[in-house]
N, C-alpha and C positions, 0 to 999 in steps of 0.2 A: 101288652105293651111294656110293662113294669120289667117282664124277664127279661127281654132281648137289651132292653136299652140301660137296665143295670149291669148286666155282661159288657154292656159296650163302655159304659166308664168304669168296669173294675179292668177290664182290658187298656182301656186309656191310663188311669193312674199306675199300672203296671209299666206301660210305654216310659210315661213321663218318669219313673223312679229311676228305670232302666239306663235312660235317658244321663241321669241325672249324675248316677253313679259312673257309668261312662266317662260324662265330662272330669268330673272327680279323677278319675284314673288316669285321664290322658293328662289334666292337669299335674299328677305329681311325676308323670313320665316325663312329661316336659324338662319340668325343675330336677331330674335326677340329677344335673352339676350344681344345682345351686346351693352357695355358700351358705346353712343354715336354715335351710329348705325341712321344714318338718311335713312328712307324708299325713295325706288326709284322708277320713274315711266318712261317706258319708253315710249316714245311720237311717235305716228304713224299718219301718213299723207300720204295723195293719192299721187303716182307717179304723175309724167306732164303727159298728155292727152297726143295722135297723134290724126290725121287725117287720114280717113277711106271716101278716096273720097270728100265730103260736107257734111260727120258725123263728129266729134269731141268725141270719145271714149275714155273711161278711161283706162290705160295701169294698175292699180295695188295697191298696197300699199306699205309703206316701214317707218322702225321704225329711226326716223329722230335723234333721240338723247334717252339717258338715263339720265335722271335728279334728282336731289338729291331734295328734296321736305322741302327746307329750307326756314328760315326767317333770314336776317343777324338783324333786329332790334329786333325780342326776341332774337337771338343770344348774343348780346351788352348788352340787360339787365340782361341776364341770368350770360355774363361775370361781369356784375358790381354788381348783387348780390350776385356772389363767393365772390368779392373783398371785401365786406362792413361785409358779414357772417364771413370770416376769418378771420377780421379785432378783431371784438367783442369775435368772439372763443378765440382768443389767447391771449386776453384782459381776459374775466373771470379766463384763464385757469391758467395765469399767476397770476393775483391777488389774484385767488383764494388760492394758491402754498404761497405768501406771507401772506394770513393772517392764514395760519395752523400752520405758524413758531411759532404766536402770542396766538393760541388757548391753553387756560385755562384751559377745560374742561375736557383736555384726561390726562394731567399732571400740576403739582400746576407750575403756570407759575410767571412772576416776580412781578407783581402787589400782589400775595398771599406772596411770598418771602421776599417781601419789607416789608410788613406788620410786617411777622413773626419777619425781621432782627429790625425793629425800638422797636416793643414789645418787645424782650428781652433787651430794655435799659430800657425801663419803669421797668424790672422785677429785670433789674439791679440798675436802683436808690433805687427799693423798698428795697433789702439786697445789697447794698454795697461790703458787704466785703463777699459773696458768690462763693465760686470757682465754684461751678456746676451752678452759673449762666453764670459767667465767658465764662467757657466753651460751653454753649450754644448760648452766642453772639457770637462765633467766628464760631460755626459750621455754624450757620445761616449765617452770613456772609460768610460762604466759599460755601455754598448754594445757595445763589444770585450771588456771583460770578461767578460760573459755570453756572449758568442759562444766565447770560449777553453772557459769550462767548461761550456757547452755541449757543442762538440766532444768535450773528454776523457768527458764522460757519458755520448756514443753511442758514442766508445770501448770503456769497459769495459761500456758493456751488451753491445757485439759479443763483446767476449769474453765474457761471459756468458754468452752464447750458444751461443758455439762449444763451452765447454764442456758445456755443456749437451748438443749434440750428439755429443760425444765420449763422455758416459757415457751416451747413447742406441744411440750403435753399438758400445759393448763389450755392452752388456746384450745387441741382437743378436746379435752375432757370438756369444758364450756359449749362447743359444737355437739359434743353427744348431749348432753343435759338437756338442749334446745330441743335437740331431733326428739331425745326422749319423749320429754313435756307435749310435744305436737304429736305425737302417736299414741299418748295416750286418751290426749282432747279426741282425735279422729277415732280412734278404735272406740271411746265411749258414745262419740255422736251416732258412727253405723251402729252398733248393737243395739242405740234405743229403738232403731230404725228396723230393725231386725237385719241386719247386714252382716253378710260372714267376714272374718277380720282374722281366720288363720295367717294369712299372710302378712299383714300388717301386725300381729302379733308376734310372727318371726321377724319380723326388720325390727320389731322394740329387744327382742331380745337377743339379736345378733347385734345389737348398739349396747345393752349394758353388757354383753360377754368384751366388747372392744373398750369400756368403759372401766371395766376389771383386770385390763389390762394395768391399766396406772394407778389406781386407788383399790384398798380391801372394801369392798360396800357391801350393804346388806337390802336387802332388795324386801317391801313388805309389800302387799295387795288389799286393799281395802274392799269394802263392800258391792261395789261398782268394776270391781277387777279393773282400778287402775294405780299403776305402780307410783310409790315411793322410794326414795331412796336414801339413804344413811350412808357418807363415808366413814372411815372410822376416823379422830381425832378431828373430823371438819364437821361433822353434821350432816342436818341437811342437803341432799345437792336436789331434789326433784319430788313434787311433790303435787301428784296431778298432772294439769298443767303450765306450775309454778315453777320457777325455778333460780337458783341461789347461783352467783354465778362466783368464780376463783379469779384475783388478781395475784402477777408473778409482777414484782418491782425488788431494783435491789437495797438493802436492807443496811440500814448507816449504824447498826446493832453489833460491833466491832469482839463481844466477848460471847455472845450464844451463835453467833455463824461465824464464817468466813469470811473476813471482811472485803465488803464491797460485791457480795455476792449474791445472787436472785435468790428470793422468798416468798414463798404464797402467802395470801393474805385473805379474807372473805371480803367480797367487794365492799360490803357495808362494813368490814372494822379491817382500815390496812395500818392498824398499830399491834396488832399483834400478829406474829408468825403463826403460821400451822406447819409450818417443814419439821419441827421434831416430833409431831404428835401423830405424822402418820406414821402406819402398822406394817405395811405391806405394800405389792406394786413394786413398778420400775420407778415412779418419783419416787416412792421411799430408799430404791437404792441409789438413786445417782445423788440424792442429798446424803445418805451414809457415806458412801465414796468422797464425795465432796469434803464432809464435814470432819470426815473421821482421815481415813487414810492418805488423801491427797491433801489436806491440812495438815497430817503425819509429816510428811514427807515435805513439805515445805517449809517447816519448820525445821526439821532436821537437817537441811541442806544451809538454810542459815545460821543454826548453832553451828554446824560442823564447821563452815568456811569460816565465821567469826573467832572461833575456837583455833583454829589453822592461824589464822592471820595475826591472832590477837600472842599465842604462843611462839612462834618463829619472828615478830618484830621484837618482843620483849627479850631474846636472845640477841637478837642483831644489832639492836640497839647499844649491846653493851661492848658491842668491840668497836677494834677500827680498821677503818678504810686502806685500800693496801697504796696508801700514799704516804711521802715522807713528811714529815711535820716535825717540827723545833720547839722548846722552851714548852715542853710537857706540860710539867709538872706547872708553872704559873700562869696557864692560859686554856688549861685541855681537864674539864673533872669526867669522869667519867658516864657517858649516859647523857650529856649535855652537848648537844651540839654547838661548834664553835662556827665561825664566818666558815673555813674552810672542807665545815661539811666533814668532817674527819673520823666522827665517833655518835652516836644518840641518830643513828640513818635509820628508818624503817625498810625494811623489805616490800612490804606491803601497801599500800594506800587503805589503812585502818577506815573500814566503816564507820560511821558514829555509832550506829548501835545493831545487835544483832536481825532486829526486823530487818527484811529484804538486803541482809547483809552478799548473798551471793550474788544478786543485782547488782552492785556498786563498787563491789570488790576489783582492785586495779593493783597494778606495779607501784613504788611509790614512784615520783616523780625526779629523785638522786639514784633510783638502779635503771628507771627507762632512760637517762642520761650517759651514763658513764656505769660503765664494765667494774671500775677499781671502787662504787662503791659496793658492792658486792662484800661481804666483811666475812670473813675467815679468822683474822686476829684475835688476841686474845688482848694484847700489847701494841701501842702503837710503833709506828716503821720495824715492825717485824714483818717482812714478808713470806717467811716460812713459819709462822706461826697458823697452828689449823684448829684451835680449839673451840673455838667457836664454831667453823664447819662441820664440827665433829660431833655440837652441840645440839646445833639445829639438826642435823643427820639423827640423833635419837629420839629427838620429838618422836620419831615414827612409831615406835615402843614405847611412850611416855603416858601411865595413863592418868588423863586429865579432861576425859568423861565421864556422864553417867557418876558422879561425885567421887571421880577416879578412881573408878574401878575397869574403865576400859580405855585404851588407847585407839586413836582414830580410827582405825582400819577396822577393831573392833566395833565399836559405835555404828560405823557407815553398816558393817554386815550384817548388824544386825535388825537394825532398819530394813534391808532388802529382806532378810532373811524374812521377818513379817508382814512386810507385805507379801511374800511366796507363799507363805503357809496358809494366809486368808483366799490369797487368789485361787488356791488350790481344792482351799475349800469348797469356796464359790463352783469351781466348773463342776466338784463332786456334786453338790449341790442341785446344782443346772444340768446334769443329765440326769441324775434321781426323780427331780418334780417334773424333767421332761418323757418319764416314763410312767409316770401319774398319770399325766395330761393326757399323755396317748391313750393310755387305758380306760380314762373318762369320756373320751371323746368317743370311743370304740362302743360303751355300754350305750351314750347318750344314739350312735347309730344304729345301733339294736331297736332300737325302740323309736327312734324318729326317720331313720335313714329311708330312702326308701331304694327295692329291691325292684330291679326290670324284671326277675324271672316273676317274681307274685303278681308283678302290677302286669304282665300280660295273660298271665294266668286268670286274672280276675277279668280283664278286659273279654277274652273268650268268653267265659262266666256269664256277663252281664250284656256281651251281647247275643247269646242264645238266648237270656230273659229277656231279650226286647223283639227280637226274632218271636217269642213265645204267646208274650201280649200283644202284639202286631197281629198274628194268627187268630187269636181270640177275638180281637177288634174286627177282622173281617169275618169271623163264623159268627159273630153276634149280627154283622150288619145281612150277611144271608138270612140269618131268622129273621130280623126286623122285613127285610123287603119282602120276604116268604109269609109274614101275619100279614101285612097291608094285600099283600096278595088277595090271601082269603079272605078280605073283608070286602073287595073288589069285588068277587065270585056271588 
C-alpha cells in the first residue's frame, strides 16, 4: 500500500508545483505592461527524502518561495539617475521659461526699444523745436517703459509659478512618504504571515523611484527588510512605518531667499529653511532657478531701469523747457524748478529706490502733460538749441555700469548673454542624464522586465510537467485499485 500511494502524492506535489509555477507565469504575463512590474519566478525543490527499509527515496517536490527577480544595485542607480535627469529637466525647463521672457525675435524687445528711445533724441537735437518729434520721444519712451514692466511682470509670474510648483511637489513628496510608511507596515505584516509581497514590494519601489524624482535620498533596509529613508540636507523622511512630514510656507527671511517666496520647512521645526541644503531633484532646481537666475534677472531689470531713469533725469533736469521765459538771470538758477516749470523737469517719474524700480517706473507728470517739456536746450528760450538732446542721445554709449565699465546695452546683454550659456548648459545636461536614464532603465529590464517569448516558453514547459504528474497520479491510482484488487481475490 506504501508504494502506490507514495507515487500518488509524489505525483500530486508534482501537480501542485506545476500548478503553481503556471500561476506564476500567467501572472507575470499578465503584468507585461505594467509600470514597474518585476518578473517572478517561483523556486522549486525536492521535498526531504524517507526511508524505505535501507533505501532512502524521494518523497516529491514543492515550490519553496515566489521571488521577485531583482537587483537592489541597478535598483540604486536607476534611483539616482531619476534624481540627476530631474535635476537638469527642471533646470532646462525653467531657464528655458526665463530666457522667452528676453526673446527678441517674436516681439521688438528692450534692447530694439532702447535703441528706438535714444534715436529719437538724436532726431530731436536734429529739429529742436519739432513737436512731432517731441511726440515721438515720448511715445518711444512710453514704449520702453511698458516693455521694462512688462518683463518684471513675467518675472514674478515665473516665480509664481515655481512656487507654486514647489508646494506641489512637497504635497507629493508628503503622499509618497505616507504610501511608503503603509507598505512597508503591510509588506512586513504578510511576510510574518508567510505571504508573498513581490508585488507590494514593487508598488514600495516604483513610490520611492517617483520619490527620487524630487529629492536625492538614500534608501537603507534594516533587518526585517523594511525601508528607511534619508533625504539629503533634510533627513529623515520614513522610517518603517513612521514618517516625517515637509511643510512649503513663504518665508519673511528677505536676505537668504527671495523675498516673499515659498520655503520647505520640517513640519516639527518651520524656522528654519531646508531649500538651500538640498543636493539634487527637480525641487533642488526650481529653488536654484528661483534663487539664483530668476533673482538674477530681477534685479537686473531694476538696476538697469533705475540706472536709465536715474541717468537721463539728471540730464534733463539741467536744461530748459522749449518755452519763452523773462528775467533769467533773477528768478530762473539752474536745476531748480521755478512756478513755471521751465528748467529742473524730470523725464522720468524717478522711483524712490531701485527695488521693484521697473514696477513703478512712469513718465513724469510735466512730459505726460505738455509736449514743450520735453527739454533739448542747453539755454533757456533757445529753441534751436539741442544739447541736451544730444546729451541724453549718448547716455546710450555712456558707461555707467558694472562700476562703468559698461554702458547699457552692454549691461542688459550680458545678463541675457548668461542666462543663454546656463540654459544651454542645462538642455546639454538634460539629454546627457537622459541617456543615463535610458541606459539604466534598459539594464534594470534585463533583469526584471519580463519577456512574452520565455514566459510562453516556460508556460509549455510547466504545462507538460503537470500533463506528466497528472499521468503519474492516474498510473499510481491503477496500481492502488489493482493491490485492493488482489486482496479481494
Amino acid at each position: 500500500m506504501k508504494g502506490p500511494t507514495n507515487i500518488l502524492n509524489i505525483g500530486q506535489s508534482g501537480l501542485f508545483s506545476s500548478q503553481k509555477k503556471l500561476t506564476t507565469t500567467a501572472h507575470n504575463m499578465a503584468n507585461v505592461n505594467t509600470e514597474g512590474f518585476s518578473r517572478q519566478r517561483a523556486s522549486q525543490q525536492a521535498t526531504d527524502p524517507y526511508n524505505y527499509g535501507k533505501i532512502i527515496l524521494g518523497s516529491g517536490t514543492k515550490v519553496a518561495r515566489v521571488e521577485r527577480l531583482h537587483d537592489k544595485y541597478l535598483e540604486k542607480n536607476l534611483g539616482n539617475s531619476i534624481t540627476d535627469h530631474q535635476f537638469y529637466k527642471e533646470r532646462d525647463f525653467q531657464l528655458e521659461q526665463i530666457e522667452e521672457i528676453f526673446n527678441e525675435i517674436k516681439s521688438p524687445g528692450f534692447n530694439n526699444l532702447l535703441s528706438k528711445f535714444f534715436n529719437s533724441f538724436r532726431e530731436l537735437s536734429m529739429r529742436p523745436d519739432d513737436k512731432a518729434i517731441r511726440s515721438v520721444v515720448r511715445e518711444n519712451a512710453k514704449q520702453l517703459i511698458n516693455n521694462l514692466k512688462n518683463v518684471k511682470i513675467a518675472l514674478n509670474r515665473l516665480q509664481f509659478n515655481m512656487d507654486e510648483r514647489i508646494l506641489n511637489a512637497v504635497y507629493d513628496i508628503n503622499l509618497l512618504t505616507h504610501q511608503i510608511g503603509k507598505l512597508n507596515v503591510k509588506i512586513a505584516n504578510f511576510e510574518s504571515e508567510g505571504g508573498e509581497t513581490g508585488d507590494l514590494r514593487d508598488q514600495r519601489d516604483s513610490k520611492i523611484r517617483e520619490l527620487s524624482k524630487f529629492l536625492n535620498i538614500r534608501v537603507y533596509e534594516d533587518n526585517h527588510e523594511r525601508y528607511s529613508i534619508n533625504a539629503d540636507g533634510i533627513g529623515s523622511l520614513v522610517a518603517g512605518g513612521h514618517v516625517q512630514e515637509l511643510v512649503a510656507q513663504k518665508s519673511s527671511d528677505s536676505d537668504a531667499h527671495i523675498p516673499g517666496g515659498v520655503e520647505i520647512y520640517l513640519q516639527k521645526n518651520t524656522t528654519l529653511s531646508l531649500s538651500n541644503k538640498l543636493s539634487k531633484g527637480s525641487l533642488r532646481a526650481i529653488f536654484d532657478s528661483r534663487n539664483n537666475e530668476l533673482k538674477f534677472m530681477q534685479n537686473h531689470v531694476d538696476e538697469l531701469t533705475y540706472g536709465l531713469a536715474r541717468s537721463v533725469n539728471s540730464i534733463h533736469r539741467m536744461g530748459f523747457a522749449n518755452k519763452e521765459f523773462s528775467n533769467v538771470d533773477n528768478e530762473i538758477q539752474r536745476g531748480i524748478a521755478s512756478s513755471e516749470k521751465v528748467t529742473g523737469i524730470d523725464f522720468f517719474n524717478l522711483p524712490p529706490q531701485q527695488y521693484r524700480a521697473s514696477e513703478t517706473i512712469d513718465l513724469s507728470d510735466e512730459v505726460k502733460e505738455d509736449l514743450k517739456n520735453i527739454v533739448s536746450a542747453w539755454e533757456p528760450n533757445s529753441p534751436g538749441d539741442n544739447r541736451i538732446a544730444i546729451a541724453i542721445a549718448n547716455l546710450q554709449n555712456e558707461k555707467m555700469f558694472d562700476e562703468n565699465t559698461s554702458n547699457i546695452q552692454d549691461f542688459y546683454l550680458k545678463a541675457i548673454g548668461r542666462i543663454g550659456v546656463k540654459a544651454k548648459a542645462a538642455r546639454v545636461n538634460n539629454e546627457h542624464s537622459f541617456g543615463i536614464l535610458s541606459q539604466n532603465k534598459a539594464l534594470k529590464e534585463r533583469v526584471s522586465g519580463v519577456s512574452l517569448d520565455e514566459e510562453t516558453a516556460n508556460m509549455i514547459r510547466f504545462q507538460h510537467a503537470f500533463d506528466a504528474s497528472a499521468r503519474v497520479m492516474s498510473v499510481a491510482d491503477e496500481m492502488f485499485k489493482t493491490v485492493l484488487g488482489i486482496k479481494k481475490l
